[in-house]
C-alpha positions in Angstrom: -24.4 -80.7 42.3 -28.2 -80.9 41.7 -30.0 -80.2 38.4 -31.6 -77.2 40.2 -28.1 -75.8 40.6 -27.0 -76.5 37.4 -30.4 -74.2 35.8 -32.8 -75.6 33.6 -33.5 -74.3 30.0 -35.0 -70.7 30.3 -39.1 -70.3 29.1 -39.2 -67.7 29.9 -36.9 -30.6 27.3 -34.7 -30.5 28.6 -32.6 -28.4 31.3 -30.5 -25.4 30.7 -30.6 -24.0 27.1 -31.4 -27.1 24.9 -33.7 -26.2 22.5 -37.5 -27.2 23.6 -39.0 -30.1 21.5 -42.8 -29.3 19.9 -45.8 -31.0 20.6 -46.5 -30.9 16.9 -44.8 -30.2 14.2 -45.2 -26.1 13.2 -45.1 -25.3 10.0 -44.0 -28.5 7.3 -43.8 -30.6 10.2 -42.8 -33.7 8.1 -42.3 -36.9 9.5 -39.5 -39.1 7.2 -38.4 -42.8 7.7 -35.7 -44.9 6.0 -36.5 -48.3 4.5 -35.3 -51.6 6.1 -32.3 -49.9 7.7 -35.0 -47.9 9.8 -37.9 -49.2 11.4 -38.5 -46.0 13.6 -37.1 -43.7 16.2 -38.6 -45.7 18.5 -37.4 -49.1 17.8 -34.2 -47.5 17.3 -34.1 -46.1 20.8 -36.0 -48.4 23.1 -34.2 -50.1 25.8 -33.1 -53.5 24.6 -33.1 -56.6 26.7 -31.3 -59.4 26.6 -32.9 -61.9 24.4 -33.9 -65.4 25.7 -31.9 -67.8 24.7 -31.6 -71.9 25.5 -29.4 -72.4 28.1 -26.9 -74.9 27.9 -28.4 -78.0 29.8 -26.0 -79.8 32.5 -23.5 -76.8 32.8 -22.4 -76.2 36.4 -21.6 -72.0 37.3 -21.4 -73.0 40.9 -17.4 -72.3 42.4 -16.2 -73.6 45.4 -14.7 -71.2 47.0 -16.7 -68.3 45.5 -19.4 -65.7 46.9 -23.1 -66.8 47.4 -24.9 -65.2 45.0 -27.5 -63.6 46.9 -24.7 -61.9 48.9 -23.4 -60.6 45.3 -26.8 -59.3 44.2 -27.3 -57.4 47.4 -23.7 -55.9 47.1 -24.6 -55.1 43.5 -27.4 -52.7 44.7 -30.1 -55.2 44.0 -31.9 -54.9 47.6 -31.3 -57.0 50.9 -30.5 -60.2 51.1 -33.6 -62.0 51.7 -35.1 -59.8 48.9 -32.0 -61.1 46.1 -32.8 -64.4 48.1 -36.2 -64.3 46.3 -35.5 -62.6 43.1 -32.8 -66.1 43.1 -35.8 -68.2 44.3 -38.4 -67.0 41.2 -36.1 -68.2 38.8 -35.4 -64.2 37.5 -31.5 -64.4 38.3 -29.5 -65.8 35.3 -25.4 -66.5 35.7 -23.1 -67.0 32.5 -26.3 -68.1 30.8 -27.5 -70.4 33.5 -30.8 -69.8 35.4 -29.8 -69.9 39.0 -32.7 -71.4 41.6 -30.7 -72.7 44.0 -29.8 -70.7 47.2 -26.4 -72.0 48.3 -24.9 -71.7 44.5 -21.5 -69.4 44.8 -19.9 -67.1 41.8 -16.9 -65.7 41.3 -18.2 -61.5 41.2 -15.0 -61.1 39.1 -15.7 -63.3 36.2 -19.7 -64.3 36.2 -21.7 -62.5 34.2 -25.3 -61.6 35.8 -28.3 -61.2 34.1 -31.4 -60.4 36.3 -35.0 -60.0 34.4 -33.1 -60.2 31.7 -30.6 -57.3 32.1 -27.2 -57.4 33.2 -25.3 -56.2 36.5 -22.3 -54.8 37.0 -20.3 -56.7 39.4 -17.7 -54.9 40.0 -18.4 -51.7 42.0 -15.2 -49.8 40.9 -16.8 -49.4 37.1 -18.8 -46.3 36.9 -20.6 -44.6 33.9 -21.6 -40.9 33.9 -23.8 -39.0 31.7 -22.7 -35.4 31.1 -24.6 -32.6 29.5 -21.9 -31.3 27.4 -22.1 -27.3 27.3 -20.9 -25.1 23.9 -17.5 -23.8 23.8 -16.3 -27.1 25.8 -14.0 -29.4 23.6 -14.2 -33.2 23.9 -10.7 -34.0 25.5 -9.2 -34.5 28.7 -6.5 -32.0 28.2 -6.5 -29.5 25.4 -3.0 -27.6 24.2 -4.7 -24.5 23.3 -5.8 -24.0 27.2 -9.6 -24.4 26.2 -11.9 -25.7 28.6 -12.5 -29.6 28.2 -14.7 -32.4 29.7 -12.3 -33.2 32.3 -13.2 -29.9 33.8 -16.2 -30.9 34.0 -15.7 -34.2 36.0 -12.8 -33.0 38.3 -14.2 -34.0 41.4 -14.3 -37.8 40.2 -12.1 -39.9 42.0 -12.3 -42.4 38.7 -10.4 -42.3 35.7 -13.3 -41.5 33.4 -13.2 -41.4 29.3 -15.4 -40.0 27.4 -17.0 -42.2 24.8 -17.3 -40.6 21.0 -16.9 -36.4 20.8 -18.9 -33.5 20.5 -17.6 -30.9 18.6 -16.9 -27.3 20.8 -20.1 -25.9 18.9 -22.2 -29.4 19.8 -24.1 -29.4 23.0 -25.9 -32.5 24.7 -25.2 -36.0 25.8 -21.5 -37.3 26.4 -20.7 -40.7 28.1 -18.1 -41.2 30.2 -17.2 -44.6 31.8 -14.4 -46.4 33.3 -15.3 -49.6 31.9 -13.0 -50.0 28.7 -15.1 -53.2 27.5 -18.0 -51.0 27.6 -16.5 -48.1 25.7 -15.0 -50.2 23.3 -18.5 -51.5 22.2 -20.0 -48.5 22.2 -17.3 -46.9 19.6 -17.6 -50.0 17.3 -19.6 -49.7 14.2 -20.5 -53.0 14.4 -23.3 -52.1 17.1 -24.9 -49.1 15.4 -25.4 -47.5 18.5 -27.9 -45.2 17.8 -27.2 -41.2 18.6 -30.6 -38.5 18.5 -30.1 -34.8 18.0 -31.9 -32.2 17.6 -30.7 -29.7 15.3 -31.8 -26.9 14.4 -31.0 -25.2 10.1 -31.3 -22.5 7.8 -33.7 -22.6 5.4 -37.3 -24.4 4.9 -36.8 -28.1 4.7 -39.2 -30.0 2.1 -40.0 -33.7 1.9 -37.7 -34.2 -1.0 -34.9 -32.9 1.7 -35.7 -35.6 4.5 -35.9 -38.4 1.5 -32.6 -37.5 0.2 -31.2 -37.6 4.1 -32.3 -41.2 4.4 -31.5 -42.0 0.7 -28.0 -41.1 1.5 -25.8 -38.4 1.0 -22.4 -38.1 -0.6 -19.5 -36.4 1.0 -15.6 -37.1 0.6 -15.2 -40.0 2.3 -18.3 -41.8 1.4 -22.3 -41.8 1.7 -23.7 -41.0 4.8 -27.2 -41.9 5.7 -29.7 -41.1 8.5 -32.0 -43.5 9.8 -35.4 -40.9 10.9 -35.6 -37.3 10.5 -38.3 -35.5 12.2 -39.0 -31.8 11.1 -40.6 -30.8 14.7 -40.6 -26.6 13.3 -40.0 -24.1 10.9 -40.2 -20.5 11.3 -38.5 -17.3 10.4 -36.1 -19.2 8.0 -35.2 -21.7 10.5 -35.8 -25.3 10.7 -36.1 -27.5 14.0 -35.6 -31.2 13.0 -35.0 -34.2 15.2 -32.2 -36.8 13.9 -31.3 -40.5 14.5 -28.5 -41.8 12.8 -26.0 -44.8 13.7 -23.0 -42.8 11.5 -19.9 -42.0 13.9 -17.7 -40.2 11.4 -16.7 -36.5 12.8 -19.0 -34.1 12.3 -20.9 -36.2 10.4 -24.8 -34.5 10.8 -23.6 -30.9 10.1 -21.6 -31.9 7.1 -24.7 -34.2 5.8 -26.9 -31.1 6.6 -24.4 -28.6 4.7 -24.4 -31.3 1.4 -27.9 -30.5 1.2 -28.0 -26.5 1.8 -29.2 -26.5 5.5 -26.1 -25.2 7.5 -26.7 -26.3 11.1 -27.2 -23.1 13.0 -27.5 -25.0 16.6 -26.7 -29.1 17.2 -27.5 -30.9 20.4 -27.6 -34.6 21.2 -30.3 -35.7 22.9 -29.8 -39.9 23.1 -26.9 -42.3 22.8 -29.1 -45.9 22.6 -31.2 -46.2 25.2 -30.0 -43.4 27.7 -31.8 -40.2 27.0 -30.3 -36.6 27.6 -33.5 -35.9 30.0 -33.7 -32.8 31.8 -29.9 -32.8 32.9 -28.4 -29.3 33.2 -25.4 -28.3 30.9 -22.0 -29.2 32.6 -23.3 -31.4 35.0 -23.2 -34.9 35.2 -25.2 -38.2 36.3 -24.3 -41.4 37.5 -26.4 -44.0 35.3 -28.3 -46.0 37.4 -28.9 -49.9 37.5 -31.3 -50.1 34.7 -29.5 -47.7 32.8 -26.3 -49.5 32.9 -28.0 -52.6 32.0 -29.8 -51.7 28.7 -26.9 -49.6 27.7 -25.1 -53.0 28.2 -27.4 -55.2 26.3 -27.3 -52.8 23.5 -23.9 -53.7 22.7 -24.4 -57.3 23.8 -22.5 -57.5 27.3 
C-alpha cells in the first residue's frame, strides 16, 4: 500500500405563530452576557467543524474487500462519481482520521467514519434526522395515556422509527429533534456536550439589567443553581417583556422555572435553536429532513 494511500499529516421569523424577533431592541432593549462560561450567542450557536488534528502517520484505512470510496461518497449524496472522484483527488476527503488521495482506496460504509471539508457523513442511508416545529397543546411523547395529541402524530407518515431528542413541555412551542440514530441522540442528551438550546420567550413584567445579571449569575431553585449563558431583551411593551435565551441547562422546565425565581412568569416559550440547527421559517407541526450540512455540524457538535 503506497504512502498516498495510507494519508499524510493533514495542514490543512419564523412561520406560523412564533413570535417575530425585533430589529432592535424596543424599550430596555438590554443586551446581557455571562463571564467565561459565555462567550456570545454567536459562538454558542455557530456551526462547528471538525477540528484539524495530526493524523496518525503510516495507518492504512484501505479494506480489501470493501467499497471504493468515491462510490460511497456519491451514494452518500455527495454528487457523481467523477465529481467525489475529485473532491478524493484535492485531498478534502478524510477516513477514520486519514486523509484519503488515492482513487482505488476501499472502506467498509458500515464502520469508516467520513469526514469531508471537515464535516462528517452519514454512511448509512437508513439513519434519518428530522426537525419538527413543535405546536402548543402537543405533548412530547410517542404515546400519551390521557389520549392527548403527541409528536408521533405529527410524524405518522414516517416509515422510520423516529425519537424525539429532549421535550417540550405541551405549553412550549418550537424546535424538536427527532432522529433514528441512537448514537446521535445519546450525545445530544448528554450534559457533557452543552448542547446549546435558544428561545425566545416572552414575560410579565419590565425586565432591568439587574434581572439579566442575576440570570447569568445563577439562579437557585430546588434542585440546584441554574444559569443561562446570554439573555437578550429584544422588547418590552404593555407589561410584557420579549427576551431571547441561550442556555446549555436540560433540567425540565428549566427557563420558565428560572424566569418564575426571579418574578417574570413566562407568558409564551418557543425554542428557536438546538446547536447549530436553527428553527427557521418551519411551520408548526411540520417537519424537515436535515440536510447534509446540517447533519454534519450537528454531528461535530457532539464530536461524531
Amino acid at each position: 500500500m503506497s504512502n498516498e494511500r495510507r494519508g499524510g499529516s493533514r495542514r490543512e421569523s419564523s412561520g406560523g405563530q412564533q413570535p417575530r424577533r425585533a430589529d432592535h431592541a424596543g424599550k430596555g432593549g438590554k443586551n446581557f452576557r455571562g463571564g467565561s462560561s459565555a462567550k456570545s450567542r454567536a459562538q454558542a450557536n455557530a456551526p462547528r467543524r471538525r477540528p484539524a488534528k495530526p493524523a496518525e502517520q503510516g495507518r492504512d484505512v484501505h479494506v480489501e474487500d470493501g467499497v471504493r470510496l468515491q462510490k460511497v461518497l456519491a451514494q452518500a449524496g455527495l454528487g457523481s462519481r467523477r465529481a467525489s472522484e475529485e473532491l478524493i483527488a484535492s485531498g478534502r476527503v478524510e477516513v477514520d482520521g486519514q486523509i484519503v488521495t488515492e482513487l482505488g482506496v476501499r472502506i467498509d460504509p458500515a464502520t469508516a467514519v467520513v469526514h469531508v471539508d471537515g464535516l462528517r457523513i452519514q454512511l448509512d442511508q437508513a439513519k434519518v434526522t428530522i426537525a419538527l416545529n413543535k405546536p402548543l397543546g402537543v405533548v412530547s411523547t410517542m404515546d400519551d395515556p390521557k389520549g392527548r395529541p403527541t409528536v408521533a402524530d405529527l410524524i405518522k407518515n414516517r416509515e422510520e422509527r423516529l425519537f424525539h431528542v429532549g421535550r417540550l413541555d405541551a405549553d412550549s412551542e418550537g424546535l424538536l429533534l427527532l432522529t433514528n440514530d441512537g448514537e446521535l441522540a445519546n450525545r445530544l442528551s448528554h450534559p457533557k456536550y452543552g448542547i446549546a438550546k435558544t428561545y425566545l420567550v416572552t414575560v410579565e413584567g419590565e425586565v432591568y439589567p439587574r434581572t439579566g445579571r442575576e440570570l447569568l449569575k445563577g439562579v437557585e431553585l430546588e434542585d440546584g443553581v441554574a444559569k443561562m449563558d446570554a439573555v437578550h431583551v429584544l422588547q418590552q411593551i404593555d407589561g410584557l417583556a420579549m427576551l431571547e435565551v441561550v442556555l446549555h441547562e436540560g433540567r425540565n422546565r428549566i427557563v420558565r422555572r428560572m424566569f418564575e425565581a426571579v418574578g417574570h412568569p413566562v407568558t409564551r416559550l418557543v425554542r428557536t435553536r438546538i446547536g447549530p440547527i436553527p428553527l427557521g421559517d418551519l411551520k408548526p407541526g411540520r417537519t424537515r429532513v436535515l440536510g447534509r450540512t446540517e447533519l454534519g455540524t450537528l454531528m461535530n457538535a457532539v464530536d461524531l
